[in-house]
C-alpha positions in Angstrom: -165.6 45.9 -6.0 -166.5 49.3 -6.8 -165.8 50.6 -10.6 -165.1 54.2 -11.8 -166.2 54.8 -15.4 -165.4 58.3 -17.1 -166.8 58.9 -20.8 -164.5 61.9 -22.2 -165.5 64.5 -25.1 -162.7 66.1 -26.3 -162.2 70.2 -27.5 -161.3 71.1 -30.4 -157.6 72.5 -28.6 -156.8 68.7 -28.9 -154.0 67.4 -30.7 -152.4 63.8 -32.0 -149.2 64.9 -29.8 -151.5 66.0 -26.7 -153.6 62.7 -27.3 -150.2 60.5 -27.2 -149.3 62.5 -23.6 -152.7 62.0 -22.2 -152.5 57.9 -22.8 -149.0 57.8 -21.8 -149.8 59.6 -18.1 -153.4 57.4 -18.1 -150.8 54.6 -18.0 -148.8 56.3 -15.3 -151.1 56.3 -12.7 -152.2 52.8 -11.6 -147.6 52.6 -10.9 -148.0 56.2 -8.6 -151.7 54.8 -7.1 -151.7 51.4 -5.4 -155.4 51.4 -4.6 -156.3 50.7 -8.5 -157.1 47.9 -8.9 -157.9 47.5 -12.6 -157.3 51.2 -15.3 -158.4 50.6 -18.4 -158.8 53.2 -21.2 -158.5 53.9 -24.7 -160.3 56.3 -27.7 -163.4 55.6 -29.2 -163.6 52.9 -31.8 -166.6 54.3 -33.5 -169.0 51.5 -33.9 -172.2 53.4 -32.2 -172.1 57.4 -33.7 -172.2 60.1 -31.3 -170.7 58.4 -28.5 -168.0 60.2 -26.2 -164.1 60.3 -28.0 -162.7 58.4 -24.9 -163.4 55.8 -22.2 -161.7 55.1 -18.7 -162.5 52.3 -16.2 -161.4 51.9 -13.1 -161.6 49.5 -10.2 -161.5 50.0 -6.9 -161.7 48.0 -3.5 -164.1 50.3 -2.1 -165.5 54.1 -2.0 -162.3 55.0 0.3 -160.0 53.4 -2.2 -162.0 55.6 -5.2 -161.5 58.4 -2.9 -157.8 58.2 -2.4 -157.5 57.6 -6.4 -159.5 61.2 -7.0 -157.4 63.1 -4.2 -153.9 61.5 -4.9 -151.5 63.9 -5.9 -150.4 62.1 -9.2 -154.3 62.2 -10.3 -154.8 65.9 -8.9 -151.7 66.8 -11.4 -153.2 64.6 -14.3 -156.0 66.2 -14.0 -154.4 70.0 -13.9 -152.6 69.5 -16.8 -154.7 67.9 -19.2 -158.5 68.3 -17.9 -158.9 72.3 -17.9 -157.2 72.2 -21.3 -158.4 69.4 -23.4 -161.8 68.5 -21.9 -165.0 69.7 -23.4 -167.2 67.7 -21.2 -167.2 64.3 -19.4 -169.7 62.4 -17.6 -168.4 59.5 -14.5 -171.0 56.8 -12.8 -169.7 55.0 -10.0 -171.8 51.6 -9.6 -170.9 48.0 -7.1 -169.7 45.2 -9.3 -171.8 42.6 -8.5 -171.8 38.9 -10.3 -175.0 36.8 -10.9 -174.7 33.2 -11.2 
């Protein structure tokens, strides 16, 4: 299993209303893109200072599946309506679930 982790800072253009869209069409996607597997996501609690303002994690069969997520066009229009906009910076790492026993 491959999982997608994004770490989101926020501009200062930002807003409650434009927060409330962004989670609402987060929740859209894994409905319009059947190769998620898990979508998790949500703002930053605040326990460790500093941190990024938001959090997404996503889980995918395989590198082609991940591939399909980033080019579909639900994500593509996501992503042109809210990422130019609202996003100061974010960072993603990509990494192989594996479990130890």
């Amino acid at each position: 299993m491959l999982v997608h982790v994004v770490l989101i800072k926020w501009n200062d253009k930002i807003t409650e209303e434009t927060f409330a869209a962004i989670t609402e069409n987060f929740s859209k996607l894994p409905t319009a893109i059947p190769q998620i597997k898990c979508y998790e996501f949500g703002p930053n609690v605040g326990i460790i200072k500093d941190g990024a303002d938001y959090a997404l994690v996503a889980k995918f069969d395989n590198a082609i599946d991940l591939k399909a997520y980033i080019e579909h066009p639900a994500h593509q229009e996501f992503m042109t309506q809210y990422s130019t906009r609202y996003i100061h910076a974010f960072e993603s790492v990509q990494f192989e679930l594996s479990i130890k026993k």
